[in-house]
N, C-alpha and C positions, 0 to 999 in steps of 0.2 A: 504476512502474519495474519492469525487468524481474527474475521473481526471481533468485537469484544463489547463493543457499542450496546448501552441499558437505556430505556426509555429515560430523560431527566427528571420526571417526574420522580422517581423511584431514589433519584440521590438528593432532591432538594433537601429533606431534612438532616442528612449527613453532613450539607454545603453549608446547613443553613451561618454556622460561624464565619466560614471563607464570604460566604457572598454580602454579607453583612460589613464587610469589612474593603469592599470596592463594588463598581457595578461598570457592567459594560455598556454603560451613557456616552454622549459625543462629549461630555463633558471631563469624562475620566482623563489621567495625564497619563504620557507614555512615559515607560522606565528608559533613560535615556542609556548607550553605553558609548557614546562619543568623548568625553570628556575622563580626564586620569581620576582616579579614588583614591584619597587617603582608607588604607582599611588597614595600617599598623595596630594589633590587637585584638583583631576578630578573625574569625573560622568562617568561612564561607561553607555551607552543608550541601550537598549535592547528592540529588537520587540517580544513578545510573542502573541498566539493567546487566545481567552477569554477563551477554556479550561481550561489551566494552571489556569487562574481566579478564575473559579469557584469551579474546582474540586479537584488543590493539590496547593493553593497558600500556603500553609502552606512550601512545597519544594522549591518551589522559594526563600521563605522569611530565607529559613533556607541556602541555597546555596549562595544566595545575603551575610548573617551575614558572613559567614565565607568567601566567597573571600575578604570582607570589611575587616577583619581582620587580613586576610595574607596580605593583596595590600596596605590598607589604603584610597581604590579606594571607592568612593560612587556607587550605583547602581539605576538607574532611569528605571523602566520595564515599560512598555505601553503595554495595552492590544490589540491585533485589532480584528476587526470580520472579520468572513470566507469572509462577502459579498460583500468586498472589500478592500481586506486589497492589493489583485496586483495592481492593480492600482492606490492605493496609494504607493505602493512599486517605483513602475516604475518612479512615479511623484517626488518620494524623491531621488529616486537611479539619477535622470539625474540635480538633486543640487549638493550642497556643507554638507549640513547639514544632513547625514545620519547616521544610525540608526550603532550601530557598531555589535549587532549581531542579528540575524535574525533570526526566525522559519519558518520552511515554508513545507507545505508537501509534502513528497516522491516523488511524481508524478508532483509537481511544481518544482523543483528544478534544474531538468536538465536544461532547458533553462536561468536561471540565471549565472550559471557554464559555456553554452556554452560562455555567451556574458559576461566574465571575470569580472560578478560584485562581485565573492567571494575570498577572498584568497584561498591558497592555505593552508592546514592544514598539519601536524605532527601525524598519526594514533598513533605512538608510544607513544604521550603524552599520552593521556588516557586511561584511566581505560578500562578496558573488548574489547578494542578496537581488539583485536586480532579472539572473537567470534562475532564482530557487528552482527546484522541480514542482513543474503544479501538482501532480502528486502526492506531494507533501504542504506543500505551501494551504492547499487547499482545506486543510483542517484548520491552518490557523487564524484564516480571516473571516470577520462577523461584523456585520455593520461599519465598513468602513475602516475598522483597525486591524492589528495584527497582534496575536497572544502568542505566536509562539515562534522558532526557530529549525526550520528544518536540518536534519542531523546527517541522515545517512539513508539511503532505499535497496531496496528488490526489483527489480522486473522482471513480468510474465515476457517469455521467450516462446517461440517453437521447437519444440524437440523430435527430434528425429530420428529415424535407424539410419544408419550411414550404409550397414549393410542390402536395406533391401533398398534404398536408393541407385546403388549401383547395377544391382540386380536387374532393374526396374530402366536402367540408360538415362538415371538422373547423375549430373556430374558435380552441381552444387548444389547448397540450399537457394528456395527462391529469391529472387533479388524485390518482386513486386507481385502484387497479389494474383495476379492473371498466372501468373506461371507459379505459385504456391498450387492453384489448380487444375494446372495444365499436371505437376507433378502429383497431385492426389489423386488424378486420371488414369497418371501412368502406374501410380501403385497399386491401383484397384484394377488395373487391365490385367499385372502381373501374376496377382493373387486370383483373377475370378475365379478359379478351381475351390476357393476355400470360401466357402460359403459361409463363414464364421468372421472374416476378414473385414475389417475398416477401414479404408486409408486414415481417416483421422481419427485419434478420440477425443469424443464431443459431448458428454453427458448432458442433459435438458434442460437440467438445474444451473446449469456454470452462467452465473446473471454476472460478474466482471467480466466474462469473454464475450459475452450477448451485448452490455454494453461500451465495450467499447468497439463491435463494430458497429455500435449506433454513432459511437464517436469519432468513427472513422468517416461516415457521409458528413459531416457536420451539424449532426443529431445532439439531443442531449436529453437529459430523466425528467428536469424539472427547472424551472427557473423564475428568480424571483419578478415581480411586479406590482409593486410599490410595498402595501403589506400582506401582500397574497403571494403565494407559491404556482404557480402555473405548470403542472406536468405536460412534456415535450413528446410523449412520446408517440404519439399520434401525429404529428407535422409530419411533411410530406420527406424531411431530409432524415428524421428519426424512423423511419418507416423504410426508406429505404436500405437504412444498414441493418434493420432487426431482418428485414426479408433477404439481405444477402447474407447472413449468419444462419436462419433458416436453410434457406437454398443447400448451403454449405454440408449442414449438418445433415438433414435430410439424403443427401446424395451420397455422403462417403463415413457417415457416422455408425455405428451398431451399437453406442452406448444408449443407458436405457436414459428414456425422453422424462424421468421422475427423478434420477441420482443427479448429486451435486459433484462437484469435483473433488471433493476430499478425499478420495481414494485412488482418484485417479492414477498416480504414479504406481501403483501395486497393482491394478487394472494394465495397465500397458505393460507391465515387465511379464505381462503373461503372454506376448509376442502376438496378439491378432491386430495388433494396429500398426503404423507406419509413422504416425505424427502424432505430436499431441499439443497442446496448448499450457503452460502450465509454470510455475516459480522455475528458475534459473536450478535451485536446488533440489530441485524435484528430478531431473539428469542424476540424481545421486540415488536418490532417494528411489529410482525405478532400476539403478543397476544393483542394489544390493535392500534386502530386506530382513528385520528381524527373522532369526529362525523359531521362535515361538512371538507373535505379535503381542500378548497378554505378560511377556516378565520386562520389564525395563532395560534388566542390563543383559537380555539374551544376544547372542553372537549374531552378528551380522554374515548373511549368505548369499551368493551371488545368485542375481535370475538369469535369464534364458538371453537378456538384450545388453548384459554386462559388455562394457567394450565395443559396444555396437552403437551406441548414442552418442551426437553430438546438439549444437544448439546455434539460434539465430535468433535474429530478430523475427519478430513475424512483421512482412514488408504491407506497410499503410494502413497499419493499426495500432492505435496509442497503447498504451499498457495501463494498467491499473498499477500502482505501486506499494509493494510492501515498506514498513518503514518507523525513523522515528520522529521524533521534533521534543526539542527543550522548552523548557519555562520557567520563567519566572513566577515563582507563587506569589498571590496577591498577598498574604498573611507576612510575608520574609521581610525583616527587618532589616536587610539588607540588599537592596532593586538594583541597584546601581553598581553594583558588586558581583552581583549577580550574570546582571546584563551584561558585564566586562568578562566574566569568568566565559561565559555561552562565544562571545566573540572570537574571544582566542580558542577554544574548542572547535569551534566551525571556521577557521579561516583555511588559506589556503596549505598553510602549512601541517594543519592537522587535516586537512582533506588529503592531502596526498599518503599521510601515515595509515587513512583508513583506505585510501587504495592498495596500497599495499598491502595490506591487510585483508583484502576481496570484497572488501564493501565497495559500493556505489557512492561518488559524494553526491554534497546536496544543492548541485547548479549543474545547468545545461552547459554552461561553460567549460566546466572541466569534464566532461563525458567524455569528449576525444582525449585527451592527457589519459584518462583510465583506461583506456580502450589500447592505446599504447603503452604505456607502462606496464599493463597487469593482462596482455590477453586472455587469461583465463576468464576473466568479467568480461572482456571485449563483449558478446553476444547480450549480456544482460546491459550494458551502459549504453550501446546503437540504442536499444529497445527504448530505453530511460529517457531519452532525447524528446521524446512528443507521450503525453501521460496525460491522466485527470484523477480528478477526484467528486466522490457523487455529491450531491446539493446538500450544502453547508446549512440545511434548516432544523430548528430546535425535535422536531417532531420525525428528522427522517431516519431515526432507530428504532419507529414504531413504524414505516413502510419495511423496513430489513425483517421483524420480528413476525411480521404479518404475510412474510412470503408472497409479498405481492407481484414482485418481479419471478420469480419461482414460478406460480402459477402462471402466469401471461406465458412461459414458453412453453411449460408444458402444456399446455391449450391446443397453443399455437400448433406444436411437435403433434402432436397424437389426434390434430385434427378438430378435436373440440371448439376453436375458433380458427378464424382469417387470420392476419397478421394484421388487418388495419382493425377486426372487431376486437382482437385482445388489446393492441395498444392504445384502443379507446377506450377500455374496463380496465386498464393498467391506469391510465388519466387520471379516470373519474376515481379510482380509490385513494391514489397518490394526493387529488388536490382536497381531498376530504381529511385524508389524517395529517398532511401538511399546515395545514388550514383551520386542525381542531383548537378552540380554548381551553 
């Protein structure tokens, strides 16, 4: 999902009730959810997004019955939509009357955490909590603690034409990266008549694909050092994945070295590519398109690669994770109720109702289980298996907002720097806005 991340600056005086009312000190107490609740008499409030609605309310309603029945607690779920459910978050979070747990996604989460509107949680309560997805898990922790609860994910996959693979005397997808490029060889040998032809699409802008083959050498963006932030990306291990994603792109790409990937799925159903990088649902989202892109509920029309894509992992590269994670609100006058309700939501039993369901759960643990029960995820839960998440720092939605990793590739791409000159002016910006007061 898309990020959604606002500089904290910008919500402090919205927070300013929530954060006044806990802090994220060594000092604060975790909301425990080990022990049984008396809650005969109260409503337990929960914000979920319409997801859950649509596609496994049946988990909810079974998760709800049984914390009702250990607690005695009732359960009130509300659904919200994507298209504004912060802002009403922000509007509720700076009352009295707040929501006691929350969903919210991966990439929205950090800034709620900084500005101390979540408790503090007990990893140890829960189920599978030991293999979380980093992924996910990676929004929730700040100085030592843990705010939140990972729910459910996405993973970026590689997608492919099945057809010109065959064409082309490829028999599967790669199994490891050497032969993902032995096969982008063979597709670019097949096509060279079509001088419009990519083996891969690779747009310049795609900085989750850029870094996670930083994260693939055992590279990384930034990492803490005591109270300073330290950008990685100049090390000699971060260097060498940004230069084999260059390499990469360089050699079998024709997307342009300035677009990001949000289009991409609509870009590749135009049939001059062979691969692509991209959400699991994006396979969908390239074999059919609206027939006017500008009316909502225009008909959907098939393209040119309908029936012709399938999906894989992409072999020795982590994926970035789309996704959500629960909370406790720090404001809920009921933590402990709370924290019991999120339990049973995320155990293993409602993990397997959102496998079912085509979700991803949220532990390496059960990957293989999803991968077998539900092939159709199969491709995105391999992928799910090794993930990250970027640097958990207060300021790093003002390196996202500032394009800073954007510009370093197209630099890089179009020439304008080296790959060791841009990821040393990628550094030097990153530890200056990491690093602002």
């Amino acid at each position: 999902m898309k990020r959604q991340l606002v500089a904290v600056a910008a919500l402090a005086a919205t927070l300013l009730g929530a954060a006044a009312c806990g802090s994220n000190d060594d000092d604060s107490p975790t909301t425990s959810a080990s022990g049984p609740v008396d809650g005969k008499g109260k409503t337990l409030k929960v914000w979920l997004m319409v997801d859950a609605q649509s596609a496994w309310k049946g988990v909810v309603d079974d998760a709800s019955k049984r914390f009702t029945d250990a607690t005695g607690a009732q359960v009130n779920v509300e659904y919200q939509q994507w298209a504004n459910h912060l802002t009403k978050l922000d509007a509720t979070l700076a009352g009295s009357d707040v929501p006691d747990v929350v969903e919210l996604g991966n990439t929205e989460f950090p800034k709620y955490v900084f500005s101390s509107a979540f408790a503090a949680i007990n990893p140890g309560d829960y189920e599978n909590s030991d293999t979380w997805l980093q992924g996910l898990k990676g929004a929730c922790d700040f100085e030592g603690k843990t705010y939140c609860v990972p729910y459910y994910a996405g993973a970026r996959v590689l997608i492919y034409r099945t057809d010109l693979f065959k064409s082309a005397g490829i028999a599967a997808a790669p199994k490891t990266y050497d032969e993902f490029l032995a096969d982008a060889d063979k597709l670019q040998t097949a096509k060279k008549s079509d001088s419009k032809f990519g083996a891969v699409y690779m747009p310049g802008q795609y900085w989750y694909s850029a870094m996670s083959w930083v994260k693939s050498t055992g590279g990384d963006i930034a990492k803490q050092d005591g109270d300073k932030w330290v950008g990685q990306l100049s090390q000699p291990a971060s260097v060498q994945g940004l230069q084999r994603w260059v390499d990469m792109v360089k050699k079998y790409s024709k997307a342009d070295p300035t677009k990001n990937e949000n289009d991409q799925a609509g870009i590749f159903a135009q049939g001059q590519s062979g691969m692509f990088y991209g959400n699991a649902w994006e396979l969908g989202a390239a074999e059919q398109i609206k027939k006017d892109p500008n009316d909502p509920n225009s008909a959907l029309v098939d393209t040119k690669v309908k029936g012709k894509l399938a999906a894989a992992p992409m072999p020795e590269v982590p994926s970035f994770l789309g996704g959500s994670n629960l909370g406790v609100t720090e404001k809920s006058q009921n933590k402990e109720l709370a924290a019991q309700w999120i339990k049973a939501f995320t155990d293993s039993t409602s993990m397997a109702g959102l496998i079912k369901a085509s979700a991803l759960p949220n532990a390496t643990a059960l990957l293989d289980k999803a991968a077998t029960d539900n092939p159709a995820i199969a491709p995105a839960a391999l992928a799910a298996k090794s993930s990250w998440f970027p640097p958990n720092a207060e300021k790093w939605a003002d390196v996202e907002k500032g394009n800073v990793l954007q510009t370093m590739l197209t630099d890089i791409l179009t020439g304008k720097k080296s790959v060791a000159d841009g990821a040393k002016w990628a550094d030097d910006q990153i530890n200056t806005t990491l690093n602002e007061s």
